[in-house]
PyMOL commands that place a pseudoatom at each C-alpha (Angstrom):
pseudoatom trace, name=CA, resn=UNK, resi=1, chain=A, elem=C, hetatm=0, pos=[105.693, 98.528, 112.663]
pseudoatom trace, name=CA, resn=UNK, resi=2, chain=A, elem=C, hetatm=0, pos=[108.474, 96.916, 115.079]
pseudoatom trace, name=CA, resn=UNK, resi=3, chain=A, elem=C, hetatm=0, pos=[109.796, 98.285, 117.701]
pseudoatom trace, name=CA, resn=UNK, resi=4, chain=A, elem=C, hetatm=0, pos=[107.192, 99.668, 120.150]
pseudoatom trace, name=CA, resn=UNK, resi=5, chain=A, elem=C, hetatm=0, pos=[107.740, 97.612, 123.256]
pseudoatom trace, name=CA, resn=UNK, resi=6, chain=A, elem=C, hetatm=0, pos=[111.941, 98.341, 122.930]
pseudoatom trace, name=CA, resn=UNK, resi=7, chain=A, elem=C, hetatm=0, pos=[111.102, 102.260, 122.592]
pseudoatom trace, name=CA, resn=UNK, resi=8, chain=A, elem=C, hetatm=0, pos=[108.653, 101.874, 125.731]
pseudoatom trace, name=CA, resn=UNK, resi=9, chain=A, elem=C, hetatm=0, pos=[111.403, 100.337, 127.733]
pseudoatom trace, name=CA, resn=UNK, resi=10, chain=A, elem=C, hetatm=0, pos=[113.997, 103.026, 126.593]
pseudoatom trace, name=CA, resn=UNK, resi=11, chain=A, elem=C, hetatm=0, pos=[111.569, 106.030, 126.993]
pseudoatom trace, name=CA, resn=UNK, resi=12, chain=A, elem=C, hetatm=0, pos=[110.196, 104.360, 130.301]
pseudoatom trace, name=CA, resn=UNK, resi=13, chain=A, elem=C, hetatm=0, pos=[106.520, 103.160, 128.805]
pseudoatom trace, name=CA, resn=UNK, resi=14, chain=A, elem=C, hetatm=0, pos=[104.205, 100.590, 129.593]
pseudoatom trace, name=CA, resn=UNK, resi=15, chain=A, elem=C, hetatm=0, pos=[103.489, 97.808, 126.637]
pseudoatom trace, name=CA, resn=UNK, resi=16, chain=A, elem=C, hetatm=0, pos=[100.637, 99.778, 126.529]
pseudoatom trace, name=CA, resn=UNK, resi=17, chain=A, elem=C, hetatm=0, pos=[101.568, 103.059, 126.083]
pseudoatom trace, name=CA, resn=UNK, resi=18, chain=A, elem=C, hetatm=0, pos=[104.262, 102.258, 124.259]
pseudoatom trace, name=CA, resn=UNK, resi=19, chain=A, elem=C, hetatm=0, pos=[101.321, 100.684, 121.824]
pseudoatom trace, name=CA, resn=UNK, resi=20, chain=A, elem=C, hetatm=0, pos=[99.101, 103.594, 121.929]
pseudoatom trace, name=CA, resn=UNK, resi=21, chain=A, elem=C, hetatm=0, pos=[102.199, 106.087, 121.162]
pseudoatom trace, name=CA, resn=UNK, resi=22, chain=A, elem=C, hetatm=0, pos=[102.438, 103.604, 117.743]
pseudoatom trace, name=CA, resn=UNK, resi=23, chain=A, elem=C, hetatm=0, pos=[99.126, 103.970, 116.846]
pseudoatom trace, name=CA, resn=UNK, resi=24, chain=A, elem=C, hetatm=0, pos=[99.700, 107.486, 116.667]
pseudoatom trace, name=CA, resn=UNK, resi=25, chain=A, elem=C, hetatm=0, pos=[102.492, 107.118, 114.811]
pseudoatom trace, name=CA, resn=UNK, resi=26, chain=A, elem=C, hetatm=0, pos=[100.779, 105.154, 112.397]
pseudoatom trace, name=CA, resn=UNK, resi=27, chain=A, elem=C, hetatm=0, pos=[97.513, 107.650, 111.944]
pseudoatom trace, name=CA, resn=UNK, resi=28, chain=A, elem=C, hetatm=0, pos=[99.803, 110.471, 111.663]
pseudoatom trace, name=CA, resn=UNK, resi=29, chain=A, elem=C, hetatm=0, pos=[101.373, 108.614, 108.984]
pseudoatom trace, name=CA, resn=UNK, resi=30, chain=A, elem=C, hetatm=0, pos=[98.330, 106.926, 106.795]
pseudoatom trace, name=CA, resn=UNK, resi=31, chain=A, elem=C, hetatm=0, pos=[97.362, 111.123, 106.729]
pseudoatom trace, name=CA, resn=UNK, resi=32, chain=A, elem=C, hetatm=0, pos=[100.573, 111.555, 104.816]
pseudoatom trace, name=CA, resn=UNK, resi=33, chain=A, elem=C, hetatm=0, pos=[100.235, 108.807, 102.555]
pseudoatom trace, name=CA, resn=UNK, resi=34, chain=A, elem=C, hetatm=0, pos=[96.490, 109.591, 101.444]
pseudoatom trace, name=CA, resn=UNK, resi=35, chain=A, elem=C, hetatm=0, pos=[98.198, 113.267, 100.987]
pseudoatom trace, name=CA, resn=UNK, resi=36, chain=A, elem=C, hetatm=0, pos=[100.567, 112.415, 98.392]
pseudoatom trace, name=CA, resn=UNK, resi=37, chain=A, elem=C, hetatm=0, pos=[98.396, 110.161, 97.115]
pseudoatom trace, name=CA, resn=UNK, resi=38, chain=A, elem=C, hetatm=0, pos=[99.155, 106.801, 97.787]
pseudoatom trace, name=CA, resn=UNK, resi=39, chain=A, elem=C, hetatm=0, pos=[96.149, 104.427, 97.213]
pseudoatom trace, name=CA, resn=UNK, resi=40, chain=A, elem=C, hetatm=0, pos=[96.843, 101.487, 99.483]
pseudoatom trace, name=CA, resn=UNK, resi=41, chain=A, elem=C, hetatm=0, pos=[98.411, 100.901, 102.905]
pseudoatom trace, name=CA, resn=UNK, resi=42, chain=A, elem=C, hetatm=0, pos=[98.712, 97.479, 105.004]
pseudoatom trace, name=CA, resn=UNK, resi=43, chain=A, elem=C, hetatm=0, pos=[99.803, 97.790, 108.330]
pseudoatom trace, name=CA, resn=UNK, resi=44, chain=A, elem=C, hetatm=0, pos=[101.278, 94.534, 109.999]
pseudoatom trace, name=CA, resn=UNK, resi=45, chain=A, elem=C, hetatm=0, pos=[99.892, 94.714, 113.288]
pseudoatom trace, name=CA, resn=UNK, resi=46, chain=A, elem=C, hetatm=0, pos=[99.838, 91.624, 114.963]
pseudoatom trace, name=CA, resn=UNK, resi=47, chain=A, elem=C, hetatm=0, pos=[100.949, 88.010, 113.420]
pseudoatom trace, name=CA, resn=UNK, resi=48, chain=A, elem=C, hetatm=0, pos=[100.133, 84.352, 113.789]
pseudoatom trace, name=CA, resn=UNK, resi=49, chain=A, elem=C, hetatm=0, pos=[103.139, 84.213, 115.548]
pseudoatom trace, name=CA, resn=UNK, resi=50, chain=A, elem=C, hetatm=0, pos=[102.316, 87.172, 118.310]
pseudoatom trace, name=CA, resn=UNK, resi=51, chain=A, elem=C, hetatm=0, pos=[100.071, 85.373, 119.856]
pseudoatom trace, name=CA, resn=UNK, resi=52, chain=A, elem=C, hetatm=0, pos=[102.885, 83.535, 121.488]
pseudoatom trace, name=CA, resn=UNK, resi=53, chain=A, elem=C, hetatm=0, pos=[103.395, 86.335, 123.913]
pseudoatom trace, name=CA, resn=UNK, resi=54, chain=A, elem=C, hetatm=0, pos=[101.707, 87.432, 127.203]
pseudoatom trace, name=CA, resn=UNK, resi=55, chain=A, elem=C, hetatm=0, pos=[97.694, 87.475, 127.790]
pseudoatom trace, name=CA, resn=UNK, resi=56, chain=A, elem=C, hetatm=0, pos=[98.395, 90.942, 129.012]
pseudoatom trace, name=CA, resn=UNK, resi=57, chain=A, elem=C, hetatm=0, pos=[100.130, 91.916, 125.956]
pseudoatom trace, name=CA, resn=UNK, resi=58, chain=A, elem=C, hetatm=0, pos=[98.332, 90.388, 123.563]
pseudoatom trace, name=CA, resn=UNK, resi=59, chain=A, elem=C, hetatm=0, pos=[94.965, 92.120, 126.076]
pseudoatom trace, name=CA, resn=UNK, resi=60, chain=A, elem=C, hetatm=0, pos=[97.041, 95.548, 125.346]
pseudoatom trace, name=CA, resn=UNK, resi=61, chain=A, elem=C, hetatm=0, pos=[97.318, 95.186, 121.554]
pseudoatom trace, name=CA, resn=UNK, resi=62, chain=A, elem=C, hetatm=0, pos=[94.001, 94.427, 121.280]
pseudoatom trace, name=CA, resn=UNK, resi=63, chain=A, elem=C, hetatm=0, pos=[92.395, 96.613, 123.936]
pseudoatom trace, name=CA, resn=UNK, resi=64, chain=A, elem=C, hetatm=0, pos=[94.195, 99.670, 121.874]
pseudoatom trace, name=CA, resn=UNK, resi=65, chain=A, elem=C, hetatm=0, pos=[93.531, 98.194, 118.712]
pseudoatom trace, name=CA, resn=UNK, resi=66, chain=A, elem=C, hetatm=0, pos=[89.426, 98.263, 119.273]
pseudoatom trace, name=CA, resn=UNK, resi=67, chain=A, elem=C, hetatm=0, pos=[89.481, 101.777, 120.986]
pseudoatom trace, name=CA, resn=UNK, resi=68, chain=A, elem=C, hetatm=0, pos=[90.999, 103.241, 118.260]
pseudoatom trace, name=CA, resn=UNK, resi=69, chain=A, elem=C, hetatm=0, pos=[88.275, 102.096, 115.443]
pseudoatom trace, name=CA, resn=UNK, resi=70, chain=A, elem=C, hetatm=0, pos=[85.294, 102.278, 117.615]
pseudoatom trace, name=CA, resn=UNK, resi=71, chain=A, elem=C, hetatm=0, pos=[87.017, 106.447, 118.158]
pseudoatom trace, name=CA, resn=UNK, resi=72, chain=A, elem=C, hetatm=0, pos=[87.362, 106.351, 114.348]
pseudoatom trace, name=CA, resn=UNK, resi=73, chain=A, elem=C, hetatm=0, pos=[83.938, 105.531, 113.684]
pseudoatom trace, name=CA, resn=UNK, resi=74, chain=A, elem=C, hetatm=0, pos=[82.249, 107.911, 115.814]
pseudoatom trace, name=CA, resn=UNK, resi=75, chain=A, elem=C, hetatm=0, pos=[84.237, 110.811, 114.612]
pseudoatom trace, name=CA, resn=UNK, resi=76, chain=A, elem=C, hetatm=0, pos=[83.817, 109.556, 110.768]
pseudoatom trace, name=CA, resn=UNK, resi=77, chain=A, elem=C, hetatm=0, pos=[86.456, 108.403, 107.986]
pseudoatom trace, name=CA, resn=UNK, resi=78, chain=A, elem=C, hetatm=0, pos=[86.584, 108.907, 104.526]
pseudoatom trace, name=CA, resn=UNK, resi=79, chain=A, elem=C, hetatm=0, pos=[89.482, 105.831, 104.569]
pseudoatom trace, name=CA, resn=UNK, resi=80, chain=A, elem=C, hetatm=0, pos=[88.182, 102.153, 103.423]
pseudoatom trace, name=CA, resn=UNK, resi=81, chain=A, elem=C, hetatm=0, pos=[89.138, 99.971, 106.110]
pseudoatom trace, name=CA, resn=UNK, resi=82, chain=A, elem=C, hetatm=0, pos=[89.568, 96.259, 105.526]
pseudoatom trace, name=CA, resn=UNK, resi=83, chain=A, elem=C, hetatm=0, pos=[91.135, 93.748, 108.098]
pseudoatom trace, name=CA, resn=UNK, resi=84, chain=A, elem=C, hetatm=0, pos=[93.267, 90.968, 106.581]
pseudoatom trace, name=CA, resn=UNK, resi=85, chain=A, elem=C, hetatm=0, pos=[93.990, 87.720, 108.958]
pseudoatom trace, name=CA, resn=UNK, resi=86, chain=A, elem=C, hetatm=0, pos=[92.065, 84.890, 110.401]
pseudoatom trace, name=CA, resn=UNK, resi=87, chain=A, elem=C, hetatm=0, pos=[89.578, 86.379, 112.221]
pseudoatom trace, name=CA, resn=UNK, resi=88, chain=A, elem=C, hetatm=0, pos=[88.544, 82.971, 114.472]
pseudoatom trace, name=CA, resn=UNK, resi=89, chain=A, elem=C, hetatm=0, pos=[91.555, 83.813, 116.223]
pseudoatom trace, name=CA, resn=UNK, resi=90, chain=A, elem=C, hetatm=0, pos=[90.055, 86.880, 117.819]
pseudoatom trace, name=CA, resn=UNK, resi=91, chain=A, elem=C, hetatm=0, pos=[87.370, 87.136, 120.803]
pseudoatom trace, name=CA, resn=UNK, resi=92, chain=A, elem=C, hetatm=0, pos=[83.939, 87.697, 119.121]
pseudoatom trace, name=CA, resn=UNK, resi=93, chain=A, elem=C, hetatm=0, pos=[83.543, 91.336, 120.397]
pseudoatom trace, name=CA, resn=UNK, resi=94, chain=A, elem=C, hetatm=0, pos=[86.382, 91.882, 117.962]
pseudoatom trace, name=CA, resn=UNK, resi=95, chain=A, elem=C, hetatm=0, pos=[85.198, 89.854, 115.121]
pseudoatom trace, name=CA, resn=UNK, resi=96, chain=A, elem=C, hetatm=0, pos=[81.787, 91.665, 114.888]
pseudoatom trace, name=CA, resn=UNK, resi=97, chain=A, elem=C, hetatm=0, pos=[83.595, 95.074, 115.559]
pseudoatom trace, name=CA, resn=UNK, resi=98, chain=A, elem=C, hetatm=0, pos=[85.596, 94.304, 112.236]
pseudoatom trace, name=CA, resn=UNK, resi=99, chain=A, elem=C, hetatm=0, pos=[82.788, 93.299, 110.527]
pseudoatom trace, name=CA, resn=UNK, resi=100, chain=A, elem=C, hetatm=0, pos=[80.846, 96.864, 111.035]
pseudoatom trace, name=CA, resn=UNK, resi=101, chain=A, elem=C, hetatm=0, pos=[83.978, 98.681, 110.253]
pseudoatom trace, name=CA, resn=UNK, resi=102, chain=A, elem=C, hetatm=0, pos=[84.300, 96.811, 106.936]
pseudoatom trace, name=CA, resn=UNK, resi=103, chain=A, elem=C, hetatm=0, pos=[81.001, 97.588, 106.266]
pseudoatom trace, name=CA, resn=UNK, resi=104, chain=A, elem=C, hetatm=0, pos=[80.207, 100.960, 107.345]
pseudoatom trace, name=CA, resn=UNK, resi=105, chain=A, elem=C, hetatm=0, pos=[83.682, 101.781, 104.928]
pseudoatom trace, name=CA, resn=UNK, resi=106, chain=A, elem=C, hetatm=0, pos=[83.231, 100.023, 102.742]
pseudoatom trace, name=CA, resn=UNK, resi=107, chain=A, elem=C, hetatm=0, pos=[82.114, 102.707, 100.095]
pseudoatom trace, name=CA, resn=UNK, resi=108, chain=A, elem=C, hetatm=0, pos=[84.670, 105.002, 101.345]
pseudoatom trace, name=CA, resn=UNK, resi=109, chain=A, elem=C, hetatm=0, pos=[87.049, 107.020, 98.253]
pseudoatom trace, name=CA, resn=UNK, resi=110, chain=A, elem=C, hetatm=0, pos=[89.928, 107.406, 100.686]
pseudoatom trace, name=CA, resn=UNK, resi=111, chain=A, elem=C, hetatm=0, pos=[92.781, 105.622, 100.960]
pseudoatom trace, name=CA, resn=UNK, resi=112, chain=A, elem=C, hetatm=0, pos=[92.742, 101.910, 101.494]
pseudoatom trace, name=CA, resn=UNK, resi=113, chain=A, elem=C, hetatm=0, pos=[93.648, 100.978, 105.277]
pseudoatom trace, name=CA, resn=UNK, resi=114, chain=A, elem=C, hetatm=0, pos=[94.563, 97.158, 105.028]
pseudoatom trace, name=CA, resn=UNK, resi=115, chain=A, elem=C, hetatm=0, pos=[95.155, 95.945, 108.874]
pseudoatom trace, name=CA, resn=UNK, resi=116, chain=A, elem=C, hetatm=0, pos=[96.675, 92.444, 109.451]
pseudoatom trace, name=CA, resn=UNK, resi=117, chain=A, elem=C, hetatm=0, pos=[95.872, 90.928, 112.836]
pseudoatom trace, name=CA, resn=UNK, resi=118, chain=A, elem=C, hetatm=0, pos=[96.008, 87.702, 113.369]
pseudoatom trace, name=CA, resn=UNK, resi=119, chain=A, elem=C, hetatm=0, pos=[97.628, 87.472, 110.250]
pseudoatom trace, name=CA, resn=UNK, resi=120, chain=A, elem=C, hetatm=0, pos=[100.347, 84.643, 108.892]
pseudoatom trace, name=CA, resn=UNK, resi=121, chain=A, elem=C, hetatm=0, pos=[101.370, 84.709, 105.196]
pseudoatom trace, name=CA, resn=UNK, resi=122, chain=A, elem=C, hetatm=0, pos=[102.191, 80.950, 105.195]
pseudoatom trace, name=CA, resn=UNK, resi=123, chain=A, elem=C, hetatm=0, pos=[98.703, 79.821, 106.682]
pseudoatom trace, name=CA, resn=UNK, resi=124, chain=A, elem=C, hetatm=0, pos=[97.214, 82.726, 103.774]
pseudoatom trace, name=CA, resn=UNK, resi=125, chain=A, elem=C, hetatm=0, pos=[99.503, 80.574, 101.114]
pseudoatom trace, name=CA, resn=UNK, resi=126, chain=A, elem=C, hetatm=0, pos=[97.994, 77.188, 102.284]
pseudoatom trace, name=CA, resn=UNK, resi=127, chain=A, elem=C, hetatm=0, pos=[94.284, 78.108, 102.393]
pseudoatom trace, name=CA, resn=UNK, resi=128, chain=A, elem=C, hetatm=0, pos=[93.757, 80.379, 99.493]
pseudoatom trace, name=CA, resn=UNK, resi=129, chain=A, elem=C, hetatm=0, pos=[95.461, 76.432, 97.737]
pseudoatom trace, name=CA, resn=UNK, resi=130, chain=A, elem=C, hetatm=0, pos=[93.282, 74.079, 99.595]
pseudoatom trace, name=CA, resn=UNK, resi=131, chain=A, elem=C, hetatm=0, pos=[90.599, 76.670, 97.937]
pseudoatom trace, name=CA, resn=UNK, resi=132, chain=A, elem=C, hetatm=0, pos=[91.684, 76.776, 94.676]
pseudoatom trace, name=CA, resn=UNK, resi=133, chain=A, elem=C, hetatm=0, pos=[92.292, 73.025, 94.316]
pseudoatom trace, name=CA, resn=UNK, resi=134, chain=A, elem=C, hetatm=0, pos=[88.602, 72.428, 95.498]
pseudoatom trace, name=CA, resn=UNK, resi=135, chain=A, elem=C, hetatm=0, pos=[87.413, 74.665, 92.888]
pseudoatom trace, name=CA, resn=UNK, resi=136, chain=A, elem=C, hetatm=0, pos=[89.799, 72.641, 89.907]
pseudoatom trace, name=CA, resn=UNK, resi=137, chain=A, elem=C, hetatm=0, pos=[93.061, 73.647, 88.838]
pseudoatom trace, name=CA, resn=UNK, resi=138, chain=A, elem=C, hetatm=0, pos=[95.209, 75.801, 90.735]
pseudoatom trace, name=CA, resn=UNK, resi=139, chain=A, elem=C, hetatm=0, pos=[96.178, 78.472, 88.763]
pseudoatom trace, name=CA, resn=UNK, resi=140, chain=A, elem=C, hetatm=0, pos=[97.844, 82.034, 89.444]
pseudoatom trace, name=CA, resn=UNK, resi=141, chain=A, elem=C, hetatm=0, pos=[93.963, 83.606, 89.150]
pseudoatom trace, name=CA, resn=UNK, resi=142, chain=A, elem=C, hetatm=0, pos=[92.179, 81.108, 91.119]
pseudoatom trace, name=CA, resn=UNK, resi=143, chain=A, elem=C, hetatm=0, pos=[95.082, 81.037, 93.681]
pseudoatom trace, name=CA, resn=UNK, resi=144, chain=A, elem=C, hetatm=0, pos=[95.333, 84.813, 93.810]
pseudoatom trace, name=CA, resn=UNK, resi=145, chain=A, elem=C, hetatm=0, pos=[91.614, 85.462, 94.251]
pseudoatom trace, name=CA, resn=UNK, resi=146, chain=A, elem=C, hetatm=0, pos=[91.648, 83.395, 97.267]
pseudoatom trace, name=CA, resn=UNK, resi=147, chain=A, elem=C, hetatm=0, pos=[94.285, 85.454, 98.920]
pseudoatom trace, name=CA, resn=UNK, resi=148, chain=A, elem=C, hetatm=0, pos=[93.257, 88.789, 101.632]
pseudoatom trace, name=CA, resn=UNK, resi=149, chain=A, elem=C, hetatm=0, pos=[94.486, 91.257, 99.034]
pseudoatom trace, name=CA, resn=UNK, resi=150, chain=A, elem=C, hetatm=0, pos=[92.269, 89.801, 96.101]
pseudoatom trace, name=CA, resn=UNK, resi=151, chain=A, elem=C, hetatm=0, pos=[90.997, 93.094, 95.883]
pseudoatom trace, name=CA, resn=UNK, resi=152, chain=A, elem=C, hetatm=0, pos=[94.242, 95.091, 96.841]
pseudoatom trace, name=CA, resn=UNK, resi=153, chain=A, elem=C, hetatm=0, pos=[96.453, 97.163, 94.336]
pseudoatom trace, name=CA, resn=UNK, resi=154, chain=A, elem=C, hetatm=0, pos=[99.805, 95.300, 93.850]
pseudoatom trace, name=CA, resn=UNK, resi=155, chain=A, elem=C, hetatm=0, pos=[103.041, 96.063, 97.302]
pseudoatom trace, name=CA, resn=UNK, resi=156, chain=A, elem=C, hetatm=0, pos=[105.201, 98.540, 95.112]
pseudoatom trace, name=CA, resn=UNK, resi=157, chain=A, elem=C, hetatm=0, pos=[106.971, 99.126, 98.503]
pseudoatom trace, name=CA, resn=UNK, resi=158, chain=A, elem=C, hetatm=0, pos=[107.731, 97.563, 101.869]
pseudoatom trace, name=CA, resn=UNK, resi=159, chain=A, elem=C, hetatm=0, pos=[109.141, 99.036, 105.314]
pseudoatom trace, name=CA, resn=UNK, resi=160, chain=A, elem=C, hetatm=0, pos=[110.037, 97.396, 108.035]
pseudoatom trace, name=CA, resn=UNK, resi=161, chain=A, elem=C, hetatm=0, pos=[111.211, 99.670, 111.108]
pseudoatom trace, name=CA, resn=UNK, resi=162, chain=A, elem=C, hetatm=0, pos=[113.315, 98.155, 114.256]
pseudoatom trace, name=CA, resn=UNK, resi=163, chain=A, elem=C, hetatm=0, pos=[116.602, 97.544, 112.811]
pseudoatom trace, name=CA, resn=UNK, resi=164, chain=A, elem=C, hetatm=0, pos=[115.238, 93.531, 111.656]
pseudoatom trace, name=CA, resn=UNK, resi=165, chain=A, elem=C, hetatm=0, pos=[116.193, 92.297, 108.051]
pseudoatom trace, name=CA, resn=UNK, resi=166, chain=A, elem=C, hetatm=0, pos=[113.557, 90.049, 107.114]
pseudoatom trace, name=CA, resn=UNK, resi=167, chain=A, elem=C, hetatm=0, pos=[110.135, 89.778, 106.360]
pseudoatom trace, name=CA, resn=UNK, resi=168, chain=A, elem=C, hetatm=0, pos=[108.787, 87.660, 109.459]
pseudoatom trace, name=CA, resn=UNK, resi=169, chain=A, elem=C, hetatm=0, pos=[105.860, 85.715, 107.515]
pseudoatom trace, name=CA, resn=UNK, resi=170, chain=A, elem=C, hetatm=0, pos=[104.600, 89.188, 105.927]
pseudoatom trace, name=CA, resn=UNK, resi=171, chain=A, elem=C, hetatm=0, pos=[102.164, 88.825, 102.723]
pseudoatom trace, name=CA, resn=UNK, resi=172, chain=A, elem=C, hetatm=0, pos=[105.390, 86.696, 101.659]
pseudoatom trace, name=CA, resn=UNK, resi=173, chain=A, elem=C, hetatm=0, pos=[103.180, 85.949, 98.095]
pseudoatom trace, name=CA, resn=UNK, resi=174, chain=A, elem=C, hetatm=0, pos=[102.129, 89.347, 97.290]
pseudoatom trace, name=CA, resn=UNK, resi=175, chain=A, elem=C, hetatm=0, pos=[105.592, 91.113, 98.151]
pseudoatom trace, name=CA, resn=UNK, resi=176, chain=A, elem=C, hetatm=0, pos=[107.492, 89.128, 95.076]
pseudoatom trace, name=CA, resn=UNK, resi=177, chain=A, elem=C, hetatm=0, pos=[108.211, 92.322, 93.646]
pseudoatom trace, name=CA, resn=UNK, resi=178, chain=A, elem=C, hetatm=0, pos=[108.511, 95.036, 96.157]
pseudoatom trace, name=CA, resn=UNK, resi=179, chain=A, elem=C, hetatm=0, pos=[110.869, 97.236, 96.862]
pseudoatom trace, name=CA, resn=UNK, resi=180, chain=A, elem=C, hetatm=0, pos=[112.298, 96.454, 100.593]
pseudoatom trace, name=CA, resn=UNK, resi=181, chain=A, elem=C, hetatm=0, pos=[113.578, 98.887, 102.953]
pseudoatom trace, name=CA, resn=UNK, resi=182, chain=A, elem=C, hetatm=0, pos=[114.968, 98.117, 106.043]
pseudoatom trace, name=CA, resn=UNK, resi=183, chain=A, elem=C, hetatm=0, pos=[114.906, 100.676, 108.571]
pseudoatom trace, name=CA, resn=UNK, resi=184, chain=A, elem=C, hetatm=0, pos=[116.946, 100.837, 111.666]
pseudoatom trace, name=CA, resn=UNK, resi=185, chain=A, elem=C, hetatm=0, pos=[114.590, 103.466, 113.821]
pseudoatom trace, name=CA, resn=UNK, resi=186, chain=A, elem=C, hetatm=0, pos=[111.942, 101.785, 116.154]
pseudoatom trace, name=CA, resn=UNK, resi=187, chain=A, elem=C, hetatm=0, pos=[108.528, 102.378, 115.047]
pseudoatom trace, name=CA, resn=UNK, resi=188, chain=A, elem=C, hetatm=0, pos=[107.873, 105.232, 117.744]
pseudoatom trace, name=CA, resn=UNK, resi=189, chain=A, elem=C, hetatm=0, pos=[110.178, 107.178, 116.138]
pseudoatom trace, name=CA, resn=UNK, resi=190, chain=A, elem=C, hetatm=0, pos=[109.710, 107.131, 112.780]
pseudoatom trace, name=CA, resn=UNK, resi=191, chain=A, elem=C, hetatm=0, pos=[108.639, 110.252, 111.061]
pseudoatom trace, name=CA, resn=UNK, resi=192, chain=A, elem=C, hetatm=0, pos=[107.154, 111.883, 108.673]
pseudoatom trace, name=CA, resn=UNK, resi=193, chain=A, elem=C, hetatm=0, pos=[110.934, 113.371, 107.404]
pseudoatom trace, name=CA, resn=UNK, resi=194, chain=A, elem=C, hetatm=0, pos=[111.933, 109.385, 107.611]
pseudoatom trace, name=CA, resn=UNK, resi=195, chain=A, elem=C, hetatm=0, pos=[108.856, 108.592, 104.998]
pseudoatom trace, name=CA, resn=UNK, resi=196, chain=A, elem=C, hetatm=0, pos=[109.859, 110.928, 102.735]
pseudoatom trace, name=CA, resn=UNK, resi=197, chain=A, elem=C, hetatm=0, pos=[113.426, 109.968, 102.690]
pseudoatom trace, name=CA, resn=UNK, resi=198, chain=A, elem=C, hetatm=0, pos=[112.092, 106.512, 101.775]
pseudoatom trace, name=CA, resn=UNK, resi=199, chain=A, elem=C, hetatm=0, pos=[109.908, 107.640, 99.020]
pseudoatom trace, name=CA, resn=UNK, resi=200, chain=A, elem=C, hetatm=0, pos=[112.768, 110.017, 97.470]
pseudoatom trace, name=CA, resn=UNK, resi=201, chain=A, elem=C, hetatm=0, pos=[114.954, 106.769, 97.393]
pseudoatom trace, name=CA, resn=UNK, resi=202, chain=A, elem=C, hetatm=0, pos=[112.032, 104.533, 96.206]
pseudoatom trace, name=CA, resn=UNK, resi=203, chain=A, elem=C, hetatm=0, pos=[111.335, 106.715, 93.544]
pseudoatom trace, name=CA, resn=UNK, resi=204, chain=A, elem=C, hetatm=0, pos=[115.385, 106.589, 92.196]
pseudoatom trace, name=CA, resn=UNK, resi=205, chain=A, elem=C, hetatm=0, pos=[115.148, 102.834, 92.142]
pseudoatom trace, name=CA, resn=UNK, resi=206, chain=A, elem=C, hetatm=0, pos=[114.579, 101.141, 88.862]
pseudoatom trace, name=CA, resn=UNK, resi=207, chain=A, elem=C, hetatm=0, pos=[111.954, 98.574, 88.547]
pseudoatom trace, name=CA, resn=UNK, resi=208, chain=A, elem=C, hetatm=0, pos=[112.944, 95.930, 85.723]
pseudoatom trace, name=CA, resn=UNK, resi=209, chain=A, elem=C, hetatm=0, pos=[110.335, 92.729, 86.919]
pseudoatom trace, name=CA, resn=UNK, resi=210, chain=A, elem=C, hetatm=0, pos=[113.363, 90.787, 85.974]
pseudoatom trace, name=CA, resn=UNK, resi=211, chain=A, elem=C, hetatm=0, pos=[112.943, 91.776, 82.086]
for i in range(1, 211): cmd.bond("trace and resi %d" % i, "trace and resi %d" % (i + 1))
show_as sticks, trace
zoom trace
């Protein structure tokens, strides 16, 4: 979801709005997923990395980030909400605010809201290792059930909006065989038109797993 601070200063927005206008973008859009029936959805929305920025950036993120679920709950969701990342990194208030929203979901039949805050894929490589290798063997099973998406569905697809090729330390392990789509429109923007653009073009691509 890149982009939001560059469309703030083009449109004239604050970090802040220019966060809260993405959040919209990004409810609007899990809506249109779970409508055409898509089971799983992880939204990148703040990295290992991130907190390198500003205290008053990283205070907007997360200020917008907990208003939106503690809104969410009150009104009720039928989505199952999980949040992927390491969680120490977070102030407490945050932490236990995760933890109810896992919990009071967690029974949910909707669509599966994955959100990764505080989230690196490297440091998710090394741990999910370390806690295989204490266990015996590493193996792909006891490797993989260590990772944040043990109980995920498989990435069949991966967008990245902003205009950036890469993948910028995102679930690096679990994306081995995902389509990749590289979008040049800042997050703000993007559409619902846009996601079904990508879909059309997903679903014209042949998947061969290298066989």
């Amino acid at each position: 979801m890149d982009g939001n601070r560059r469309w703030g200063k083009l449109n004239g927005f604050s970090n802040l709005q220019s966060y809260e206008k993405g959040r919209d973008v990004l409810e609007s859009l899990i809506f249109s997923l779970e409508k055409k029936g898509v089971e799983c959805v992880s939204c990148y929305t703040f990295s290992t990395e991130n907190f390198s920025r500003s205290k008053e950036d990283i205070d907007s993120v997360m200020n917008v980030v907990s208003e939106y679920f503690v809104n969410l709950l009150n009104k009720g969701t039928n989505w199952k909400i999980i949040f992927s990342g390491n969680k120490t990194l977070l102030p407490n208030k945050l932490q236990e605010l995760f933890s109810n929203i896992e919990n009071k979901t967690k029974d949910n039949k909707g669509i599966i809201v994955n959100i990764l805050i505080g989230y690196g894929s490297q440091d998710e490589i090394i741990n999910a290792a370390k806690k295989a290798q204490k266990e015996g063997e590493i193996t792909k099973e006891s490797f993989e059930k260590h990772l944040y998406s043990s109980n995920l569905p498989k990435i069949d697809m991966v967008v990245r909006t902003g205009g950036d090729k890469r993948l910028s330390n995102f679930m690096l392990y679990q994306v081995a065989y995902s389509e990749l789509f590289f979008v040049d429109k800042l997050w703000c923007d993007f559409n619902d038109k846009d996601l079904d653009s990508l879909l059309d073009e997903y679903s014209s691509r042949q998947r061969n797993y290298g066989k």
